[in-house]
C-alpha positions in Angstrom: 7.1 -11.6 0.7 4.6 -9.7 2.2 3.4 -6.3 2.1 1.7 -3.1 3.9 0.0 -0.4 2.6 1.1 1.9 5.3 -0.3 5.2 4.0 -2.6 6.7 1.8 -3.5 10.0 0.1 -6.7 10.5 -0.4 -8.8 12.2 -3.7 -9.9 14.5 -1.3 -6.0 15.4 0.1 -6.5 13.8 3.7 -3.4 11.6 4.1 -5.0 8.5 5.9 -1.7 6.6 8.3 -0.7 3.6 9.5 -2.8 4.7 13.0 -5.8 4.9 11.0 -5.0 1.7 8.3 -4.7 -1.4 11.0 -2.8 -4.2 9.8 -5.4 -6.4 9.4 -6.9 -3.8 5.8 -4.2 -3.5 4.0 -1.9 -5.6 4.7 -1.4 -8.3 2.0 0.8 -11.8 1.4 2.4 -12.4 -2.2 4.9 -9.8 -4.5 4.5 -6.4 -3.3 3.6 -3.9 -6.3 6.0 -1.9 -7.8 5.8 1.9 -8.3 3.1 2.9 -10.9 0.9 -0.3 -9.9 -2.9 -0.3 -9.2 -4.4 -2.3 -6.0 -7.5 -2.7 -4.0 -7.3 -1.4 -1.0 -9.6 -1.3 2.2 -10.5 1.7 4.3 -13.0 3.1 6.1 -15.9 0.3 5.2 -15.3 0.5 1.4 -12.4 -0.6 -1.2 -11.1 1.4 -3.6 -8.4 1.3 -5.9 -4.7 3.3 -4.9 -1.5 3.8 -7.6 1.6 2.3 -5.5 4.2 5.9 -5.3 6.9 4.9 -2.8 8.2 2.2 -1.5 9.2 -0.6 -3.7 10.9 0.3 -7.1 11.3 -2.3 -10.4 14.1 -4.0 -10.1 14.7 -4.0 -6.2 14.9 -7.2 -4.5 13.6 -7.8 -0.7 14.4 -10.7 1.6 11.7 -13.1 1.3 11.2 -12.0 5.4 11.2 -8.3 4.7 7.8 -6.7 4.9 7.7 -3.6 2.2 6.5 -0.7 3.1 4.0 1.2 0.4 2.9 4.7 0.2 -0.3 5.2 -2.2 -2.6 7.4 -3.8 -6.4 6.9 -4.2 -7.1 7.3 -7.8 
């Protein structure tokens, strides 16, 4: 199941969007993250790490089709 990181807050408060993220960064084949989980992300020319906070809780189950949609912050 595949997944997209389709915004992310930044330490400095700039909210980065999917205009900004193409899908070709951060998006990503195998089990999404839940909320609470830390990934790698790609943005800007550099990687840095982002806590999942919306878009896939424990316990929710996707169609294997279904692309999840994440929202996360840089920590």
């Amino acid at each position: 199941m595949p997944y997209w990181v389709k915004r992310i807050k930044l330490k400095s408060g700039e909210l980065l969007t999917e205009r900004e993220l193409g899908r070709d960064e951060n998006y990503f084949e195998g089990t999404a993250p839940v909320v609470g989980d830390v990934i790698s992300v790609r943005c800007r020319g550099r990687d840095f790490d982002v806590r999942i906070v919306s878009g896939n809780w424990p316990g929710r189950v996707h169609a294997a089709e279904t692309v999840v949609l994440l929202r996360a912050e840089e920590i």
